[in-house]
RODO-2510 file (C-alpha; in nm, 4 decimals, decimal comma):
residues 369
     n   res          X          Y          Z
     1     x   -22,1137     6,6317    10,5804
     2     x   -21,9630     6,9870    10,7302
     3     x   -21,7318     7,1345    10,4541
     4     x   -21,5225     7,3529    10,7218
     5     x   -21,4761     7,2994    11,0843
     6     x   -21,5932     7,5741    11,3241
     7     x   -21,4684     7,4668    11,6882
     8     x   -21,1308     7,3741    11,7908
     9     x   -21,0263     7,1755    12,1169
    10     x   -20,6739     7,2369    12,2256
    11     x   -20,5411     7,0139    12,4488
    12     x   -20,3199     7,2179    12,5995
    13     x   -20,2569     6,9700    12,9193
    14     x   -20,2266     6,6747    12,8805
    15     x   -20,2881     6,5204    13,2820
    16     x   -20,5469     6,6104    13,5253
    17     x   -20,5782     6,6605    13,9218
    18     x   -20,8566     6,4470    13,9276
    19     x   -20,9102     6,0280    13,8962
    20     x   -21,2444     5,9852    13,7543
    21     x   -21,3386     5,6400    13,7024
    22     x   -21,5826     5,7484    13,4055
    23     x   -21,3094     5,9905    13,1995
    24     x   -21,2846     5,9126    12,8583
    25     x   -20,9621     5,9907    12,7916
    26     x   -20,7640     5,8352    13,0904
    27     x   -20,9651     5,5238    13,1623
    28     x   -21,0479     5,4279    12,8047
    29     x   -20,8973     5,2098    12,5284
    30     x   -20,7002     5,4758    12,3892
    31     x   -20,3893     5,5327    12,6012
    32     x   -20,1682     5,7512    12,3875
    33     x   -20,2058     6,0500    12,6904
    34     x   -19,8662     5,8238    12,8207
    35     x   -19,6710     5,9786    12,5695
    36     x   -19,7761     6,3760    12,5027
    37     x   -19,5793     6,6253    12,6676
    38     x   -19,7391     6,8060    12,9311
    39     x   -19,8454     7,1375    12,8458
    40     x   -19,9116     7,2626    12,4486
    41     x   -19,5724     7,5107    12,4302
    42     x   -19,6385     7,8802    12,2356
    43     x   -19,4898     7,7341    11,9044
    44     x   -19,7364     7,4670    11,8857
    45     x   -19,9945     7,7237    12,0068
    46     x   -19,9203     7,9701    11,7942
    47     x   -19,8696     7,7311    11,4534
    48     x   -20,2425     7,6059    11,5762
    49     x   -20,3470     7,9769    11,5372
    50     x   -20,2025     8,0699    11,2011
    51     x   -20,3999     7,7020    11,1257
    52     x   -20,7152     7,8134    11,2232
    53     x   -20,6342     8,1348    11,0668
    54     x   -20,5471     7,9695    10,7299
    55     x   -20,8965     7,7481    10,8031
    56     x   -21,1414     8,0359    10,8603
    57     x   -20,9925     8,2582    10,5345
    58     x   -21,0221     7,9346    10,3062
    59     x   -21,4106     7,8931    10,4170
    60     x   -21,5019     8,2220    10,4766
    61     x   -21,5640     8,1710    10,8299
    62     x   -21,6068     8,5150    11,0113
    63     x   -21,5635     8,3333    11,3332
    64     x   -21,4251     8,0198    11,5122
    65     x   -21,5461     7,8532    11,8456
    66     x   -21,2042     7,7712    12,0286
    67     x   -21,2302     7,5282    12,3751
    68     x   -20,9082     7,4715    12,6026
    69     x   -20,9361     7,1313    12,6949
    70     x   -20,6903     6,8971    12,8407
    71     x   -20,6340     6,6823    13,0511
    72     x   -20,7278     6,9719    13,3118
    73     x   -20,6307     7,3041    13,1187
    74     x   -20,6185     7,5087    13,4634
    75     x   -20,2922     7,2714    13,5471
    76     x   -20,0947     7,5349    13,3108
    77     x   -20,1006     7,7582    13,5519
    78     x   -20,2253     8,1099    13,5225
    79     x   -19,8729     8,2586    13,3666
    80     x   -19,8565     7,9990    13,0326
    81     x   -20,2326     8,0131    13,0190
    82     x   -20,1936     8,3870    12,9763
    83     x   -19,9517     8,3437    12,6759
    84     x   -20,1567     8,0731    12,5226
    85     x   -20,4493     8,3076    12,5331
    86     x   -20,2385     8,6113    12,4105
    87     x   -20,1664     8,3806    12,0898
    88     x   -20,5266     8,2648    12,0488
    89     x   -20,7013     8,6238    12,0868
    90     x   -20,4626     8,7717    11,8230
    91     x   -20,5486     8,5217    11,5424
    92     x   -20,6696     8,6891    11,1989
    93     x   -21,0065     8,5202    11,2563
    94     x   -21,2269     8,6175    11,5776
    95     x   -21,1988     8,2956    11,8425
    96     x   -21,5085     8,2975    12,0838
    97     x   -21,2913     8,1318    12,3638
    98     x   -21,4054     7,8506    12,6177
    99     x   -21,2470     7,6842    12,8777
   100     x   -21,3731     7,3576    12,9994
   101     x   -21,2520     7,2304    13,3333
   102     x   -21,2866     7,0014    13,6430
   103     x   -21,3350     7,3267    13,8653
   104     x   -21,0670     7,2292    14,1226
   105     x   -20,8081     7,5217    14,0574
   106     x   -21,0627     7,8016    13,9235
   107     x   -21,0292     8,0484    14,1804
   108     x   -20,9995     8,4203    14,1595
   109     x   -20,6768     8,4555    13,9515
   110     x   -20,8053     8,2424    13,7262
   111     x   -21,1486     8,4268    13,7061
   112     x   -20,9657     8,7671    13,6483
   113     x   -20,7612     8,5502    13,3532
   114     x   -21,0805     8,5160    13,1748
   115     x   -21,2627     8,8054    13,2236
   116     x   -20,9627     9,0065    13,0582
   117     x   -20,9677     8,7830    12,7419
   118     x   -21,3701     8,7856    12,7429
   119     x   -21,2854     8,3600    12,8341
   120     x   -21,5914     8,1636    12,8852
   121     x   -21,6092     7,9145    13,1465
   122     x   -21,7444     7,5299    13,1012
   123     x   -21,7328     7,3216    13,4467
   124     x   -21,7876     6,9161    13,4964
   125     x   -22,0427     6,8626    13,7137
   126     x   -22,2373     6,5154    13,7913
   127     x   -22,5168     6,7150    14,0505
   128     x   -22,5194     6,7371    14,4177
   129     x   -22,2553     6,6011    14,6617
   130     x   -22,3188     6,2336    14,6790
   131     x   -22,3580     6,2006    14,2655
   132     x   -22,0731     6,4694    14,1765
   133     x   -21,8373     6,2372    14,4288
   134     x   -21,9099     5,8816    14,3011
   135     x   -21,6780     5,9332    14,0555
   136     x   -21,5254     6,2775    14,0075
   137     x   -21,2609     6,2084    14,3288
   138     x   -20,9052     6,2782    14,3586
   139     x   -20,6225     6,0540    14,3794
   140     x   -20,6284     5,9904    14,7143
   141     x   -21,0241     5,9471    14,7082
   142     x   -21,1473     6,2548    14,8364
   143     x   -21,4426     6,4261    14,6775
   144     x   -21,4395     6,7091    14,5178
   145     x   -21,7291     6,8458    14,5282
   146     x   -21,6837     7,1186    14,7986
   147     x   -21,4624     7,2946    14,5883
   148     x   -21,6317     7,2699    14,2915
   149     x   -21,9301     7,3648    14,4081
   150     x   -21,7603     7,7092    14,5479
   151     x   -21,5530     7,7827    14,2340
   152     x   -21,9275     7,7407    14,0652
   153     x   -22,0929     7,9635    14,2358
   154     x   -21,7990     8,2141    14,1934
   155     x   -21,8152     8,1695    13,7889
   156     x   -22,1972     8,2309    13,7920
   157     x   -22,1286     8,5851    13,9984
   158     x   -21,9073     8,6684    13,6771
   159     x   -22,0998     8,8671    13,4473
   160     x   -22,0918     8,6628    13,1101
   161     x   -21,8240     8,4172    13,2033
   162     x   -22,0256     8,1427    13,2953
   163     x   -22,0885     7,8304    12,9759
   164     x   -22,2926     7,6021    13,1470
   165     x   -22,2171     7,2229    13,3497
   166     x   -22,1424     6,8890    13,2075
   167     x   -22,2820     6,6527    13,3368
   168     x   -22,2087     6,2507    13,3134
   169     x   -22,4956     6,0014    13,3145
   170     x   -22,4839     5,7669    13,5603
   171     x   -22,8304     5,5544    13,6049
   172     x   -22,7649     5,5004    13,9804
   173     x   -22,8260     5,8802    14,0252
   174     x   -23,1960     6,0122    14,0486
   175     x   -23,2327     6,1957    13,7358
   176     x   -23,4671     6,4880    13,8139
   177     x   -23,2767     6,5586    14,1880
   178     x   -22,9491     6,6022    13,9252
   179     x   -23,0852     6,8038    13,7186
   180     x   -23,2194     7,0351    14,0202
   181     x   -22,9019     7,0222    14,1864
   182     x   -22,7490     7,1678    13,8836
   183     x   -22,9556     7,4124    13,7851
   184     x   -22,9028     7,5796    14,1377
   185     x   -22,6071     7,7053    14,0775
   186     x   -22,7596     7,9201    13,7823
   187     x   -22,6132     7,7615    13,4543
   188     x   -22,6705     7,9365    13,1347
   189     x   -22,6686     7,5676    12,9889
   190     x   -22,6383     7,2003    13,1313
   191     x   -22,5143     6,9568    12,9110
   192     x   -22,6355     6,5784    12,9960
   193     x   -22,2926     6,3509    12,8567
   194     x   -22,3693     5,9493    12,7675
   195     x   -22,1244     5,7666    12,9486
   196     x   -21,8651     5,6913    12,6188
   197     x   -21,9304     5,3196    12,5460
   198     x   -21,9471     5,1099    12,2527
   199     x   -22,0280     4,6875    12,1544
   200     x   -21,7397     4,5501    12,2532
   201     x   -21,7429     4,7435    12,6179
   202     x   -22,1034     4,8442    12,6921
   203     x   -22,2118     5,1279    12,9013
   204     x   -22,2961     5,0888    13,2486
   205     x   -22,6485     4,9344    13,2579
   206     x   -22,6621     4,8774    12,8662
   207     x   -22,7967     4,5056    12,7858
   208     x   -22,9300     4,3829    12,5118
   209     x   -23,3101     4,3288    12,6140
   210     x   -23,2355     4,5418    12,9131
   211     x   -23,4960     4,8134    12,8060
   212     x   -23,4425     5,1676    12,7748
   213     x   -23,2527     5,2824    13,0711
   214     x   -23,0962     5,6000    12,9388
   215     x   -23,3467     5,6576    12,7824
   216     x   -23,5937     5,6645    13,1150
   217     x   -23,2811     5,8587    13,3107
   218     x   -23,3530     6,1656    13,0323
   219     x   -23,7284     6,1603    12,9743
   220     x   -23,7322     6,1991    13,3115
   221     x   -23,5258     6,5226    13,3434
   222     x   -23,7001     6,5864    12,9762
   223     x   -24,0556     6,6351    13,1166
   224     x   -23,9380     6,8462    13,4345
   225     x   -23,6916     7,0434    13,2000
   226     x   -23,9916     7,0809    12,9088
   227     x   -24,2846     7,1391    13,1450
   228     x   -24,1234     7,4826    13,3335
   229     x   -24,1633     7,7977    13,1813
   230     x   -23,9976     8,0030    13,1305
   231     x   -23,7129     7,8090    13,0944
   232     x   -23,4662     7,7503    13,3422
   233     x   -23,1972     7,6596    13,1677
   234     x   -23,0708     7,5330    12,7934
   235     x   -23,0527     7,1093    12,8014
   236     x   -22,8065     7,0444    12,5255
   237     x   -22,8772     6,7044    12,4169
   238     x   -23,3088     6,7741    12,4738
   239     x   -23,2679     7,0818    12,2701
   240     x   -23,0863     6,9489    11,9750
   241     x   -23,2979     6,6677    11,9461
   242     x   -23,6538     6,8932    11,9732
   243     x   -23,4641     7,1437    11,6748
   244     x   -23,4515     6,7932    11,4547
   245     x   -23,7967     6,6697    11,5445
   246     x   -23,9102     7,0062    11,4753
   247     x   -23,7277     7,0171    11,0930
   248     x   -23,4447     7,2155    11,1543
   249     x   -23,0152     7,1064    11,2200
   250     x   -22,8500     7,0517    11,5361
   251     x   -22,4635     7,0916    11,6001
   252     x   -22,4893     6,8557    11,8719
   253     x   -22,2392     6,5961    11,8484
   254     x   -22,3750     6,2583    11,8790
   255     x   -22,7301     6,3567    11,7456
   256     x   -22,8506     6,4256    11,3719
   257     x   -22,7423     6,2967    11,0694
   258     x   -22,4336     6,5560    11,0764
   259     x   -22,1270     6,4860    11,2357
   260     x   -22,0657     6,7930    11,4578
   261     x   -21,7825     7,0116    11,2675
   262     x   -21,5022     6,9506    11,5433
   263     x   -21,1689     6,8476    11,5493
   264     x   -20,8714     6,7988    11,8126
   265     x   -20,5235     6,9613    11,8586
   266     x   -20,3290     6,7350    12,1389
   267     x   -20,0774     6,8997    12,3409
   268     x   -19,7760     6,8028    12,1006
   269     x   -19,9575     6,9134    11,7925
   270     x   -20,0950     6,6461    11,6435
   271     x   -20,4894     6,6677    11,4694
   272     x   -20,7373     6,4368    11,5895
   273     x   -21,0804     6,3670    11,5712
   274     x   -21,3449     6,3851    11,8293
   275     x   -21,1584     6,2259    12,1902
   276     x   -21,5436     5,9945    12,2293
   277     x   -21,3372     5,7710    11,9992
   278     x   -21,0831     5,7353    12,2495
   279     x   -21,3205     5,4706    12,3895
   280     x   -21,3061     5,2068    12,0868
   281     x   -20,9698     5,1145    12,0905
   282     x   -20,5907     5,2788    12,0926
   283     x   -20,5215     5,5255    11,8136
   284     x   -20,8729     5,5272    11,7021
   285     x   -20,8768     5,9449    11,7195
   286     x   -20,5343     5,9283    11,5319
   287     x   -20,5200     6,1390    11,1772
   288     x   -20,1300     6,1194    11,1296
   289     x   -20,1596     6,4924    11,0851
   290     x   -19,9391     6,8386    11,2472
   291     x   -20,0574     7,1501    11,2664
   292     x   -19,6705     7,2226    11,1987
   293     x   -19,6841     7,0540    10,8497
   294     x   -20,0394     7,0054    10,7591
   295     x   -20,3760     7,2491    10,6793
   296     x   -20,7205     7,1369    10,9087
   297     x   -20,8646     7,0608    10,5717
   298     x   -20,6495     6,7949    10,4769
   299     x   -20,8963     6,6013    10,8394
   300     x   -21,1516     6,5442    10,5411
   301     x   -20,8879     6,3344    10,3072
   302     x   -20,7777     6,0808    10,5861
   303     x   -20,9400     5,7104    10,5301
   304     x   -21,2716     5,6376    10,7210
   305     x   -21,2323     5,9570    10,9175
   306     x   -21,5613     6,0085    11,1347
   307     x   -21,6575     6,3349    10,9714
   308     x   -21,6918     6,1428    10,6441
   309     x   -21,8465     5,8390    10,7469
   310     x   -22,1651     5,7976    10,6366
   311     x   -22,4652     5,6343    10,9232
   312     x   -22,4487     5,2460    10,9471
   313     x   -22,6533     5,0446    10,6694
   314     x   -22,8778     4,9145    10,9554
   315     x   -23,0057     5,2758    11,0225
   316     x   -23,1022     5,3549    10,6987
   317     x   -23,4856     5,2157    10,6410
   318     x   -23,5315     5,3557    11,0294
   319     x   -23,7495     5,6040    11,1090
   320     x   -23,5831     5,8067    11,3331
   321     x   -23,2082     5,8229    11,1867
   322     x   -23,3018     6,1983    11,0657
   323     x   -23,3174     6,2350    11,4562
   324     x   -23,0745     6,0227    11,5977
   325     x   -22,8183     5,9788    11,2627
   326     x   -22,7389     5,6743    11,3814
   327     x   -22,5964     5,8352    11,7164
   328     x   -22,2403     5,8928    11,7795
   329     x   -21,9990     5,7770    11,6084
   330     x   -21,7743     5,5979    11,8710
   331     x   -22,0618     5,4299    12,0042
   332     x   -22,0847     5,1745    11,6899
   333     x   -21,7917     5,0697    11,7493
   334     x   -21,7110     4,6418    11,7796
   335     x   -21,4013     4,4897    11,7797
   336     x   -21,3463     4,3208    11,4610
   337     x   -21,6299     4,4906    11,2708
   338     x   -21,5619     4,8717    11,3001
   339     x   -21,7941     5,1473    11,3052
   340     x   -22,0851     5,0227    11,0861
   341     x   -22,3084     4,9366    11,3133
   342     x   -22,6235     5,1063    11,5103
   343     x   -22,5365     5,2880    11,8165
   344     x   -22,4786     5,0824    12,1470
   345     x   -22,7126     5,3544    12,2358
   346     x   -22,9962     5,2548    11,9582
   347     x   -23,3432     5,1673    12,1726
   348     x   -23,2672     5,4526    12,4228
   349     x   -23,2112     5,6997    12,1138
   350     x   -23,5189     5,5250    11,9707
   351     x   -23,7338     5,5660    12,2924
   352     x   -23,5931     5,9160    12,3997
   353     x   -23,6589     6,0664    12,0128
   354     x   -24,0107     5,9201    12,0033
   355     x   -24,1265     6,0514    12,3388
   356     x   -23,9760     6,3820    12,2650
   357     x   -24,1436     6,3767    11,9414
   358     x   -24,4885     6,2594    12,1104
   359     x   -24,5033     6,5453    12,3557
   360     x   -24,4155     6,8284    12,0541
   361     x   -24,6672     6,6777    11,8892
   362     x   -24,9497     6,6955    12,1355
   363     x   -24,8377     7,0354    12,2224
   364     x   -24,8667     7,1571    11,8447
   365     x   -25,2250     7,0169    11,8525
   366     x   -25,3515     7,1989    12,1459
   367     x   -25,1813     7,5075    11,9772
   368     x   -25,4430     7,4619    11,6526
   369     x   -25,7238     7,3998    11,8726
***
């Protein structure tokens, strides 16, 4: 279990321009959005610093990964985002500073923003047109991928700014034309997101006895990402799982038997864990902690809180959990039982780690021979 946490979201807005069907956080269970206050003010930015600060001495962490998150963090508006990045680059610990957005507002201004604070740049993207526009639309149904797409190829012209795409799985989208939409625009990293569901509200597609779907959407963009050399690109999710099968540890949340060292500041302050568990029920992310009253480290004393929880009895005897560590955490989840359960996710994990393993395997052969 991680002793010290080492990245930070801020959720420092709370709403977003855009009305995705798939979001986690506004579509979900969890509602609590409703009630933060819009944008993350300089006090509670600044008493998140001096936590972080307070965090890294107590570890001896030499640096801290920090992500502005919201919500859609670009709504702040290049003025407070300025001050909230003044705050965060003058912290006692280094902060290697992300932004993760939607893409909608991240024009020039913004783009200057971050190159003066060294800023790096994450963007949501689902892959070309008719896939990024099923469900990443605005609230009067428009797509949005036109502007996306622009503000993309802008980011990638910016020397060092550009983090890479996320990217939401959705089965009804050819895998391997996805993943070479994407990797058009030049991403230093594409990161392949499970839609968030759990037992009691399946994923799209996810029946029991329904095969491997998932599964079959990433093996495919597996063996076109694997088979290329060099490499075009980093695949977040394919990478962490070929570093376990290989023997070593992945930070990849959702994969490997340890929980990925993150936790949550919400726009009014308050410390949660990862927002995935936004999609069990209300409050499930809820800590009952402040960065205006309580240390990050006090996360590891709250009751059944996800970093501590241990992978579900069922997984144990299995084969694979050094792999898949009983997959994320949020996706155990059924009403009435809890968390300790296999993932909703289990046979594609299975299937996905086994092929992965298979090909690695083969490959290792041919290397002795």
């Amino acid at each position: 279990m991680p002793e010290s946490f080492r990245t930070f979201v801020l959720k420092v807005h709370s709403r977003c321009d855009l009305a995705c069907d798939h979001c986690y956080v506004y579509e979900s269970a969890d509602q609590s959005w409703r009630g933060r206050p819009l944008m993350m003010s300089t006090e509670i930015a600044a008493a998140t610093a001096a936590r972080i600060g307070e965090h890294a001495a107590a570890h001896g962490l030499t640096s801290v990964n920090v992500v502005l998150h919201g919500g859609e963090p670009l709504l702040c508006g290049p003025a407070h985002l300025r001050a909230l990045l003044t705050i965060l680059s003058e912290m006692s610990v280094r902060a290697n500073l992300t932004v993760q957005t939607n893409g909608l507002r991240l024009g020039p201004g913004f783009l200057d923003l971050f190159d003066e604070f060294g800023v790096r740049v994450g963007v949501s993207m689902d892959g070309g047109r008719a896939a990024h526009d099923r469900h990443r639309r605005t609230r009067t149904g428009q797509g949005s991928y036109d502007r996306v797409h622009t503000a993309v190829r802008a980011l990638a012209a910016r020397e060092g700014r550009f983090a890479g795409l996320l990217c939401t799985v959705d089965l009804r989208n050819d895998p391997v034309e996805v993943y070479e939409d994407l990797i058009r625009l030049r991403p230093p990293a594409v990161d392949f997101l499970l839609p968030h569901g759990n037992w009691s509200q399946p994923p799209p597609g996810r029946v029991p006895g329904g095969g491997t779907p998932y599964a079959d959407w990433l093996i495919a963009v597996f063996d076109r990402w694997y088979g290329t050399a060099p490499a075009e690109t980093a695949v977040r999710i394919l990478e962490g799982i070929l570093v376990l099968v290989l023997g070593g540890r992945s930070g990849t949340e959702g994969i490997g038997p340890e929980p990925a060292a993150v936790v949550v500041v919400e726009s009014d302050g308050s410390i949660e864990q990862s927002d995935a568990l936004k999609s069990a029920y209300h409050g499930a992310p809820l800590t009952g902690l402040h960065v205006t009253t309580d240390p990050f480290d006090a996360v590891f004393d709250v009751p059944g809180v996800a970093v501590r929880r241990p992978p579900p009895a069922a997984c144990r005897p299995c084969p694979r959990l050094r792999v898949c560590g009983g997959g994320h955490v949020a996706h155990r989840y059924r009403a009435g039982a809890g968390f300790d359960r296999p993932s909703v996710y289990c046979p594609d994990l299975y299937r996905l780690i086994e092929h992965i393993g298979d090909r690695v395997a083969g490959d290792l052969v041919r290397l002795r021979a």
